[in-house]
Backbone as CSV, one residue per row, in Angstrom:
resi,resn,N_x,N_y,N_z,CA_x,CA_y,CA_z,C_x,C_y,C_z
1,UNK,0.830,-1.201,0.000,0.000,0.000,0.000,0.865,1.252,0.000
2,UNK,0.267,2.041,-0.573,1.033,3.627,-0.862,0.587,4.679,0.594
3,UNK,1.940,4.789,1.285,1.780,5.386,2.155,1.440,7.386,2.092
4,UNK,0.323,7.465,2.436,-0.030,8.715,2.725,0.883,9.391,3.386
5,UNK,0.539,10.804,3.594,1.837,11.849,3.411,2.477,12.113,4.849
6,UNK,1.219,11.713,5.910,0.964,11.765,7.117,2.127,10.468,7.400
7,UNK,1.179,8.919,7.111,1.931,7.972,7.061,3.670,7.939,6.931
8,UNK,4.441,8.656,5.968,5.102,8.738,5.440,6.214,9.607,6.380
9,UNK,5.331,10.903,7.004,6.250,11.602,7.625,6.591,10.938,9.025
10,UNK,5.539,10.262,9.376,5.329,9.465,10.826,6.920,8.600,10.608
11,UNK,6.746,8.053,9.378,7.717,6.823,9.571,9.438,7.256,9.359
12,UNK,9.619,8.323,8.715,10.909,9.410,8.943,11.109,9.622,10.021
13,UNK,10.224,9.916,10.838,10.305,10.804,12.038,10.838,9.033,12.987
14,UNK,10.247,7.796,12.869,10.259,7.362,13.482,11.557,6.330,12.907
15,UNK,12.072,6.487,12.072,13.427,5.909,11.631,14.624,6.671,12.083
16,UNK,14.255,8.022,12.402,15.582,9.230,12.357,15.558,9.106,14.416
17,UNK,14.500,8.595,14.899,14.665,8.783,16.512,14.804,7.402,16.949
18,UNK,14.783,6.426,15.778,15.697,4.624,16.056,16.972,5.077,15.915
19,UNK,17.765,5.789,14.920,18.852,6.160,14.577,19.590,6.794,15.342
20,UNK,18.798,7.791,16.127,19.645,8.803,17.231,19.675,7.703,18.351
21,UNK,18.867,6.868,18.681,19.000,5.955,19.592,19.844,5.260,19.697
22,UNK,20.408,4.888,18.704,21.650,3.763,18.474,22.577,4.928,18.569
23,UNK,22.882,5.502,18.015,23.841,6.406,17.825,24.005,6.869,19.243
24,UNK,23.310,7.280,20.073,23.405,7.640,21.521,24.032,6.931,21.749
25,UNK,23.296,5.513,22.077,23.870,4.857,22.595,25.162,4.156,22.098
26,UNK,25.825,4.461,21.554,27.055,4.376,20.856,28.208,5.379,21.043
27,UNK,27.749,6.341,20.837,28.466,7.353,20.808,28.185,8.742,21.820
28,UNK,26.864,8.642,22.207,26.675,9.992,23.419,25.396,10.666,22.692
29,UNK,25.444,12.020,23.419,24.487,12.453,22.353,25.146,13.667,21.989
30,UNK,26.152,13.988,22.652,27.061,15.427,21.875,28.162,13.944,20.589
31,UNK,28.293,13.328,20.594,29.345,12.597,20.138,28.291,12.129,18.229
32,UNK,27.038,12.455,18.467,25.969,12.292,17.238,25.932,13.532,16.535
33,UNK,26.026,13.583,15.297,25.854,14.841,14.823,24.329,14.826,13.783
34,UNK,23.957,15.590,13.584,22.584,15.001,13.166,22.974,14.924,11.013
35,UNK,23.760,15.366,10.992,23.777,13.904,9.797,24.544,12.985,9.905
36,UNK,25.106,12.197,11.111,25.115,11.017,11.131,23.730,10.489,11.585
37,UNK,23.121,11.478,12.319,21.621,10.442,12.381,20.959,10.494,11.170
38,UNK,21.112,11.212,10.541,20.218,11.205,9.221,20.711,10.341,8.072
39,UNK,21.952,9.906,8.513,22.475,8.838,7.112,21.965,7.231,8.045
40,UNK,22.096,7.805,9.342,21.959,6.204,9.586,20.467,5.295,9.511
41,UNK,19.682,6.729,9.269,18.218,6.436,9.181,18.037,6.399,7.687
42,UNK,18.817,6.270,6.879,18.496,6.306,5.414,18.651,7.568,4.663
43,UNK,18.516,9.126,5.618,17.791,10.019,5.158,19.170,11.214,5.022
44,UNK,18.565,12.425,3.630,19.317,13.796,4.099,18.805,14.469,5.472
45,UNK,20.039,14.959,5.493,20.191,15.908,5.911,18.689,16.430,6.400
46,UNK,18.215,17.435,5.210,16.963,18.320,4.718,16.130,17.092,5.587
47,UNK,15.920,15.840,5.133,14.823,14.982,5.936,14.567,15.070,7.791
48,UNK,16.081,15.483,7.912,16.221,15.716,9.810,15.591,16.805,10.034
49,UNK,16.172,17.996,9.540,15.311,18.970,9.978,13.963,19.925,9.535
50,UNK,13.432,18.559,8.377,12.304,18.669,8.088,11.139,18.132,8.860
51,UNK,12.002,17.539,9.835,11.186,16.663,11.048,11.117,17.401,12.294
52,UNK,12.703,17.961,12.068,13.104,18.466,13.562,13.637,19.822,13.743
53,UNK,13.092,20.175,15.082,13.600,21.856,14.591,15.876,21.884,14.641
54,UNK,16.093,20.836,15.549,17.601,20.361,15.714,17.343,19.280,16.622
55,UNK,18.582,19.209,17.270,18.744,17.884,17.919,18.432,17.636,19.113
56,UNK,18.288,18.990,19.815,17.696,19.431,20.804,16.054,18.756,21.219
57,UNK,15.608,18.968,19.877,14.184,18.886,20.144,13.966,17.742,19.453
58,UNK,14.853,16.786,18.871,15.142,15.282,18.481,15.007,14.263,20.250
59,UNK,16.227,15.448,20.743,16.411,14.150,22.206,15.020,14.442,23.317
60,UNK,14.364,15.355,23.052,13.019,15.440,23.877,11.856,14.492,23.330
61,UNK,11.921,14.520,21.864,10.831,13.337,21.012,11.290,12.398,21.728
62,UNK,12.598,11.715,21.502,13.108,10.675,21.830,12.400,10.328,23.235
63,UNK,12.667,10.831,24.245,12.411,10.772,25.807,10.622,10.848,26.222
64,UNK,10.244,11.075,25.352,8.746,11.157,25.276,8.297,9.589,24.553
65,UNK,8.708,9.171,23.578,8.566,8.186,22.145,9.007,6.916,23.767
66,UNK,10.082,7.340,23.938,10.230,5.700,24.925,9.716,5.783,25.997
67,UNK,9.562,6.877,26.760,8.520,6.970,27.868,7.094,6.523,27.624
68,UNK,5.898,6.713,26.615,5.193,6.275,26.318,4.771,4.895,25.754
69,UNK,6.109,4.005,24.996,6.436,3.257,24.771,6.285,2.136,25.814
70,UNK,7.370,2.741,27.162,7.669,1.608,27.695,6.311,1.449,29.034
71,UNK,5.529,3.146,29.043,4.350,3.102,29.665,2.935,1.986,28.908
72,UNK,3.002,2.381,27.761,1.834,1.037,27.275,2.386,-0.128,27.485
73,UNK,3.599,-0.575,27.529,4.571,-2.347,27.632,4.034,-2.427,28.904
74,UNK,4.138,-1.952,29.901,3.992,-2.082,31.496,2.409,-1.900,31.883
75,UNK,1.517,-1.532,31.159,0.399,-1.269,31.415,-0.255,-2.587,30.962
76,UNK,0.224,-3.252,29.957,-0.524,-4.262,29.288,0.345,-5.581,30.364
77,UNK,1.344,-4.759,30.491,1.967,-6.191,31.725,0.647,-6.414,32.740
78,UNK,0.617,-5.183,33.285,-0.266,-4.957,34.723,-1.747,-5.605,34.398
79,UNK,-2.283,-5.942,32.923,-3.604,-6.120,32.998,-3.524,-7.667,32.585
80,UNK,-2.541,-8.727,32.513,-2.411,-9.684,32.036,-2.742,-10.648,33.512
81,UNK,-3.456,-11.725,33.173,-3.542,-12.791,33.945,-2.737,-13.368,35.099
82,UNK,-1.414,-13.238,35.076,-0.243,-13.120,35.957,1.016,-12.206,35.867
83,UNK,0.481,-10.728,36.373,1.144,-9.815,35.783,2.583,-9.878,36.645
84,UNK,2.839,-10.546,37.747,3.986,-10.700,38.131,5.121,-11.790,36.890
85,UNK,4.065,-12.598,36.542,5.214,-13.822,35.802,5.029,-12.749,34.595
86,UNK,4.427,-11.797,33.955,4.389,-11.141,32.542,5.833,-10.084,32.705
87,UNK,5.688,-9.573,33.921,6.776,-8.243,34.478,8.078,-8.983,34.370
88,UNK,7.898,-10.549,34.947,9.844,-11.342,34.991,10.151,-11.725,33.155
89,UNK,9.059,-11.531,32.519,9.320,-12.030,31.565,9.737,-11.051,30.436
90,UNK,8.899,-10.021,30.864,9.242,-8.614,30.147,11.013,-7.989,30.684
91,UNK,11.222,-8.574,31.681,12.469,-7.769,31.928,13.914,-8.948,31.706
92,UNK,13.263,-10.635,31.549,14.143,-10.924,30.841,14.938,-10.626,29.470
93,UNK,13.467,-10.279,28.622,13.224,-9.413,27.091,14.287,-8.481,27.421
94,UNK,14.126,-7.817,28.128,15.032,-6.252,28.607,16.311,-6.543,28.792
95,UNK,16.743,-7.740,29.506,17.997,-7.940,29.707,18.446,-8.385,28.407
96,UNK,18.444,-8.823,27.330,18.890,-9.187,26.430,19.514,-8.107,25.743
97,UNK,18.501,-6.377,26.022,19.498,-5.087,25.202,19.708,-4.516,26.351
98,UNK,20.073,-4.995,27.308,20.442,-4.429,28.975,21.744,-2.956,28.659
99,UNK,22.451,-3.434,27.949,23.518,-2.554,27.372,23.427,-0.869,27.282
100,UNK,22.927,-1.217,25.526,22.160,-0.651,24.993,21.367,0.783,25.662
101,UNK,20.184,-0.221,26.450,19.097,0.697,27.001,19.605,1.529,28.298
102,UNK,20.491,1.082,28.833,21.213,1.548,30.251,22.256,2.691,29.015
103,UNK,22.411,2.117,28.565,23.449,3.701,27.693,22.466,4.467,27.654
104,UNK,21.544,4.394,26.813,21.099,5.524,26.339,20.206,6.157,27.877
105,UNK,19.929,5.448,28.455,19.147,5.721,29.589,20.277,7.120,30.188
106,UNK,21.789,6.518,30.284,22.358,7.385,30.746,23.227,8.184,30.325
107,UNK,22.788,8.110,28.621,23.300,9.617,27.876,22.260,10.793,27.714
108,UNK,20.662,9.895,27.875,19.733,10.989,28.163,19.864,11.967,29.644
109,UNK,20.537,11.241,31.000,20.727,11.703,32.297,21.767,12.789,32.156
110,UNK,23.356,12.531,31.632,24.074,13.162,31.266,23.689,14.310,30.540
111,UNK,23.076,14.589,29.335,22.505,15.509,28.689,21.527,16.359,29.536
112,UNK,20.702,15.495,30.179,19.738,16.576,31.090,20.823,17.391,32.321
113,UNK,21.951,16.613,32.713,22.760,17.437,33.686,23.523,18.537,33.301
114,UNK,23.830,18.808,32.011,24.373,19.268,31.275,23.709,20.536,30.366
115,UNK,22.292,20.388,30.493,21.605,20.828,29.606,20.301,21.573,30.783
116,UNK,20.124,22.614,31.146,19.465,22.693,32.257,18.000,22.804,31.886
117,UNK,18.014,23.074,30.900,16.540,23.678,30.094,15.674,22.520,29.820
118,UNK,16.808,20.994,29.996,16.046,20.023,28.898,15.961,18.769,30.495
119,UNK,16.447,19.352,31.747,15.720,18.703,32.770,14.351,18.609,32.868
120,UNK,13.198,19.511,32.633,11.764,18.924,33.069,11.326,17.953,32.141
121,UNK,11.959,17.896,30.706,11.561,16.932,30.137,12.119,15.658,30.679
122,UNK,13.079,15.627,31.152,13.208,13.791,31.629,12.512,13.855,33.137
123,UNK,12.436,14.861,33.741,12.171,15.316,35.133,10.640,13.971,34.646
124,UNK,9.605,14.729,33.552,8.585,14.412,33.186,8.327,12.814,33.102
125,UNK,9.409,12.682,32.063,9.926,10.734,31.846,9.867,10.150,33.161
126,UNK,10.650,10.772,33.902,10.717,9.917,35.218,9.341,9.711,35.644
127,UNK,8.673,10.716,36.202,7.021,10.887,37.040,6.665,10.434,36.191
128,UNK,6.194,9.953,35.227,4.931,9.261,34.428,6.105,7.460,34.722
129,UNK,6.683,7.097,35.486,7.420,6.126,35.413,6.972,5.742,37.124
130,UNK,6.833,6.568,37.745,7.120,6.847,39.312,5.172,6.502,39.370
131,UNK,4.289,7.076,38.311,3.418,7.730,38.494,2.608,6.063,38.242
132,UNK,3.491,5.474,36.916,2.746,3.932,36.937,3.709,2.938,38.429
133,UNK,4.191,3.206,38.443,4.756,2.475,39.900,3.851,2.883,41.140
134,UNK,3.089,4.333,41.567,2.282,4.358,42.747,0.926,2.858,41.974
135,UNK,0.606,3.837,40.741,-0.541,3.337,40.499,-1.011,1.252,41.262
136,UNK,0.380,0.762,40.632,0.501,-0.751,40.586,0.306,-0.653,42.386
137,UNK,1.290,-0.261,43.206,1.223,-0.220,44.428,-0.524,0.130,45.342
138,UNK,-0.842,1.164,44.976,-2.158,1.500,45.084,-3.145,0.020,45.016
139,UNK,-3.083,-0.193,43.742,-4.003,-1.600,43.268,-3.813,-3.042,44.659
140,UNK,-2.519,-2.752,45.194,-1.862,-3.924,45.798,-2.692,-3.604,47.470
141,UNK,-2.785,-2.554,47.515,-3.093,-1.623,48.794,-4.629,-1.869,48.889
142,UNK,-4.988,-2.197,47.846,-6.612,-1.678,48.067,-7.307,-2.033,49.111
143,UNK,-7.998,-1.297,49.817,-8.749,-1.521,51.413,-8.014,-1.526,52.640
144,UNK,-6.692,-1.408,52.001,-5.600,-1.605,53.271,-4.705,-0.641,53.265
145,UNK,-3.939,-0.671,54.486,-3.230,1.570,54.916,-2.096,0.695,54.522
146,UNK,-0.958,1.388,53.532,0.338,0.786,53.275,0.987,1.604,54.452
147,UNK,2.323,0.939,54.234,3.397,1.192,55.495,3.334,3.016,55.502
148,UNK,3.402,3.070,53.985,3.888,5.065,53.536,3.067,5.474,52.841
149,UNK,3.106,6.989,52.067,2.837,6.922,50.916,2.684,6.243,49.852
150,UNK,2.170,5.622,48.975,1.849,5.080,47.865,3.405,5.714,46.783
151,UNK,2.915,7.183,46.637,4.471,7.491,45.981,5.745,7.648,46.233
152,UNK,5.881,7.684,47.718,6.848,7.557,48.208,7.114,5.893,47.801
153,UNK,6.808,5.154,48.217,7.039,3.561,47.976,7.838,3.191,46.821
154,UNK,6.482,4.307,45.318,7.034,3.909,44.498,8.719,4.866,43.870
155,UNK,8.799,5.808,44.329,9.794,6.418,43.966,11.123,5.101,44.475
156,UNK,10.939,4.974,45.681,11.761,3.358,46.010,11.923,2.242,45.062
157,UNK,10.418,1.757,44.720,10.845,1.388,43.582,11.413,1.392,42.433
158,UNK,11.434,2.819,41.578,11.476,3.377,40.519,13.609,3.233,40.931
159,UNK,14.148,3.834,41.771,15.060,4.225,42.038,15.864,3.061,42.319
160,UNK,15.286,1.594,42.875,16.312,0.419,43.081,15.939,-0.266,42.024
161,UNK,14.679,-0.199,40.986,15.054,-0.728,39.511,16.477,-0.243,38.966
162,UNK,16.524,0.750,38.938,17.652,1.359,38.346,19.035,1.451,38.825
163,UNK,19.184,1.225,40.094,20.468,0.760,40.965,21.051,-0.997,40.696
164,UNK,19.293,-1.734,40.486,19.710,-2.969,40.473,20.450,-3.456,38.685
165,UNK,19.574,-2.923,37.990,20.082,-3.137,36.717,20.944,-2.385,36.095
166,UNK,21.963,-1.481,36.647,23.767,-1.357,36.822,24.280,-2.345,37.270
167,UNK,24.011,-2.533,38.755,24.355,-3.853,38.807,24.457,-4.981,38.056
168,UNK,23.071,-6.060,37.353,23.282,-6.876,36.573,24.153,-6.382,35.443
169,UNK,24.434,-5.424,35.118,24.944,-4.887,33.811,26.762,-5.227,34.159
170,UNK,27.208,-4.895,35.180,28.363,-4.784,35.964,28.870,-6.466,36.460
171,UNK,27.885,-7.618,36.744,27.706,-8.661,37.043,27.235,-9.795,36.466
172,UNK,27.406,-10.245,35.366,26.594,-10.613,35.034,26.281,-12.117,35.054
173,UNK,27.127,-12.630,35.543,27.433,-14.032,35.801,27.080,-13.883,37.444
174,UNK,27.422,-13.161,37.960,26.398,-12.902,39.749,24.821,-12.908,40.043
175,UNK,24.683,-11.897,38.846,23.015,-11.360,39.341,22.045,-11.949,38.372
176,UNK,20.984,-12.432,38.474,20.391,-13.349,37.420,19.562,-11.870,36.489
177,UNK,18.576,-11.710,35.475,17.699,-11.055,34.463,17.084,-10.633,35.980
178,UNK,16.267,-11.601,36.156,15.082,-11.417,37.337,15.464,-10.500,38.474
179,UNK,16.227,-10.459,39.034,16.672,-9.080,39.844,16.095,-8.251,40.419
180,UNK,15.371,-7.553,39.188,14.339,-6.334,39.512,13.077,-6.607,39.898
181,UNK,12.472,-8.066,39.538,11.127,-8.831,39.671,11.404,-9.099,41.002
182,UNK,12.724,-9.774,41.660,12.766,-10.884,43.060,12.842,-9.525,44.272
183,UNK,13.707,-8.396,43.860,13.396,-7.341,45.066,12.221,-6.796,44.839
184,UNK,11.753,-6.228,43.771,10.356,-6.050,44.222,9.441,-6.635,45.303
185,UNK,9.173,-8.073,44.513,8.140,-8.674,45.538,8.630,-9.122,46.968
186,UNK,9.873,-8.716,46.748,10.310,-9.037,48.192,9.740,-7.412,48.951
187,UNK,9.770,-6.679,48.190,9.724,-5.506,49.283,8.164,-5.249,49.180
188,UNK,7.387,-5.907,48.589,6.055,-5.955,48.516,5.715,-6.583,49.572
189,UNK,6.141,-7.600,49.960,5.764,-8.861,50.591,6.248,-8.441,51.639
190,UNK,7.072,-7.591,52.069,7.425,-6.907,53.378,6.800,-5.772,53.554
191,UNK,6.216,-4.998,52.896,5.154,-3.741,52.740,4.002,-4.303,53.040
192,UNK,3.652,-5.720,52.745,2.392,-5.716,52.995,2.078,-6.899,54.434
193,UNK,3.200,-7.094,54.426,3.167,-7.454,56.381,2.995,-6.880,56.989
194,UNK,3.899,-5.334,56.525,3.437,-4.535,57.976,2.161,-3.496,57.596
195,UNK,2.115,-3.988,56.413,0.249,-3.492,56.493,-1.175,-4.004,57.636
196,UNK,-0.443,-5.375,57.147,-0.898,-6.168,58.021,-1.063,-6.456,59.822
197,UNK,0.117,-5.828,60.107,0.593,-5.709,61.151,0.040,-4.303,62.020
């Protein structure tokens, strides 16, 4: 089928922010110049910043495109039949570009430290991350007073996902994929004792 014009620009836009992705994660995001992202996506030059106003406003798509991304993956985890065995299974998936995604994870951090203007946008990434972590917690809570806050909990969570999988990244013959699944429910399962309690 002959892609419409809409169609067409969607899929530029969405080849040139696979491209900066690799390339990040390869090289940084000052270390990308945007026609190397534009050759690596197929495209001129003219095609990048016919998409984009620069690169600036490339690495904010970007941080939005996988934030939303990895918010529908985790949402459809949460509504599945055994969303704990769907979550170990989704983050085995994950460990396989463990690399990869931890680069770019932390050439987008670097850039926001660096870049002061372009902190609320990951500021944003994070809380809609923090924001499905109360939510799941909440659901777990229902009828019952958790130990804390709901977002406090989950900011805990949000924050030893990301401590633990440096780790596996650093270990990898030590720490198994599952990692992030086995402390969780461990700290669930201790959250909700002393709910209990």
């Amino acid at each position: 089928m002959r892609l419409t014009r809409e169609q067409s620009r969607a899929q530029t836009r969405e080849r040139l922010l696979d491209a900066a992705a690799e390339l990040f994660a390869e090289r940084g995001v000052n270390g990308a110049s945007v026609e190397q992202i534009a050759e690596r996506a197929g495209y001129t030059r003219g095609a990048f910043y016919g998409n984009f106003e620069d690169k600036h406003q490339l690495v904010g798509e970007l941080v939005k495109q996988r934030t939303l991304r990895e918010l529908e993956e985790v949402t459809a985890l949460q509504q599945s039949e055994d969303p704990w065995e769907a979550v170990r299974e989704w983050n085995r998936a994950r460990a396989e570009h463990l690399t990869d995604w931890l680069a770019l994870r932390t050439e987008l951090m670097l850039y926001a430290l660096r870049n002061a203007e372009f902190r609320p946008r990951l500021a944003e990434r994070e809380r809609i991350a923090r924001d499905a972590h109360t939510r799941t917690i909440e659901r777990i809570f229902a009828g019952r007073k958790p130990p804390a806050d709901p977002a406090f909990l989950a900011l805990i969570v949000h924050a030893l996902e990301d401590g633990l999988l440096i780790q596996r990244l650093l270990f990898p013959d030590a720490i198994q994929d599952d990692v992030v699944v086995d402390a969780v429910e461990l700290l669930i399962r201790t959250w909700t004792r002393s709910a209990a309690d």
